[in-house]
C-alpha positions in Angstrom: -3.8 -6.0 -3.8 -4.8 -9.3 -1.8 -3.6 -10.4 0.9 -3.7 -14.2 1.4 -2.9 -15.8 4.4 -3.0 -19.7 5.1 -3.0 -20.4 8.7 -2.6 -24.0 10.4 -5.0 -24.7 13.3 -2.3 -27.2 15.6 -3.2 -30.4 17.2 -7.3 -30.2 15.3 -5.7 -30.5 11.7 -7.9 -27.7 10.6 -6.5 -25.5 8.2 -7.8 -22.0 7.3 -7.3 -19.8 4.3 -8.1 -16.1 5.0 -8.3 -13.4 1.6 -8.6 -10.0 2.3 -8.7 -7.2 -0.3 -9.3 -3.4 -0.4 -12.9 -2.5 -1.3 -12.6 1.3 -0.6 -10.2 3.5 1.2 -11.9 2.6 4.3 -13.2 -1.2 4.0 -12.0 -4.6 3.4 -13.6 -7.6 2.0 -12.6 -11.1 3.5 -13.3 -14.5 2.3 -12.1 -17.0 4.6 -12.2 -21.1 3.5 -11.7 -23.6 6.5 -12.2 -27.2 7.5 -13.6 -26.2 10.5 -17.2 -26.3 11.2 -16.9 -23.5 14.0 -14.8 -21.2 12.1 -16.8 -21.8 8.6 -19.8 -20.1 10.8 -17.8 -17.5 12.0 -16.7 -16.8 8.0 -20.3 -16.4 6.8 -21.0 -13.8 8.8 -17.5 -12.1 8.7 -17.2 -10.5 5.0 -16.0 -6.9 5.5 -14.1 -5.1 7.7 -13.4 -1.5 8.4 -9.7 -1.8 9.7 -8.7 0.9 11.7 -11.8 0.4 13.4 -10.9 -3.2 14.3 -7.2 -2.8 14.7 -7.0 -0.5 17.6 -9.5 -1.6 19.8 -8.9 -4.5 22.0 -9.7 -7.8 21.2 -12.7 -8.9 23.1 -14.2 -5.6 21.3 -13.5 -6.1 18.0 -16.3 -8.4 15.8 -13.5 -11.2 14.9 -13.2 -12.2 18.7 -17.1 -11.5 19.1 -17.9 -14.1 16.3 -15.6 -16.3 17.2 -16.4 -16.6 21.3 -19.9 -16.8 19.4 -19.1 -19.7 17.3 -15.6 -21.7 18.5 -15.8 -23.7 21.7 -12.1 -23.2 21.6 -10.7 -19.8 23.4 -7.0 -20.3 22.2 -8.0 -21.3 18.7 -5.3 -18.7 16.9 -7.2 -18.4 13.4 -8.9 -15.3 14.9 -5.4 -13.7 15.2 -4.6 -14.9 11.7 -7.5 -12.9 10.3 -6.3 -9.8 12.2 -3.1 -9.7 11.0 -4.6 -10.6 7.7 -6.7 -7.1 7.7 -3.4 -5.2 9.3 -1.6 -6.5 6.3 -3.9 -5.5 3.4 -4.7 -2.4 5.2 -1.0 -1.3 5.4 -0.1 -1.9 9.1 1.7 -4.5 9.2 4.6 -6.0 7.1 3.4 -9.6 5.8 6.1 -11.6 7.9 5.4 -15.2 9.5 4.3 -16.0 13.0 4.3 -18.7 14.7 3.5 -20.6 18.0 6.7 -22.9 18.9 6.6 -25.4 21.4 10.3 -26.2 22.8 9.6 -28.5 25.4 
């Protein structure tokens, strides 16, 4: 299976597609396409993935929030939570349901 998740930067207009499939019973691939110059840096260096070892640690220790404090000048960017519910989907840890950031005032 693939999971595909398309995720909309806010206010920058950047949009990020994130595709992450099975390679073993251990890894995942990833193949993310973005508008963002920041992000597209983060993306060529973030290609697989062992899941359980990125899920459960916490987030400043896991190599999605290392690349991207390396790469976006933009701490509350949320496309680095995308791709980790991404990997928790296709790894069978998550259910693929929406999130979302709502502002209601």
């Amino acid at each position: 299976m693939t999971t595909i998740c398309e995720i909309d930067g806010g206010v920058c207009g950047f949009k990020t597609t994130v595709e992450v499939k099975k390679t073993d019973n251990r890894s995942v691939s990833l193949k993310i396409t973005t508008d963002c110059p920041n992000i597209r840096k983060l993306a060529d260096e973030l290609v697989e993935l062992v899941p359980f070892e990125e899920i459960f640690k916490r987030a400043i220790q896991t190599r999605t929030y290392e690349l991207a404090s390396k790469y976006s000048p933009h701490p509350a960017c949320i496309v680095p939570s995308g791709i980790l519910k991404a990997v928790e989907v296709e790894a069978g840890l998550a259910l693929p349901r929406p999130a979302a950031i709502r502002f209601v005032s």
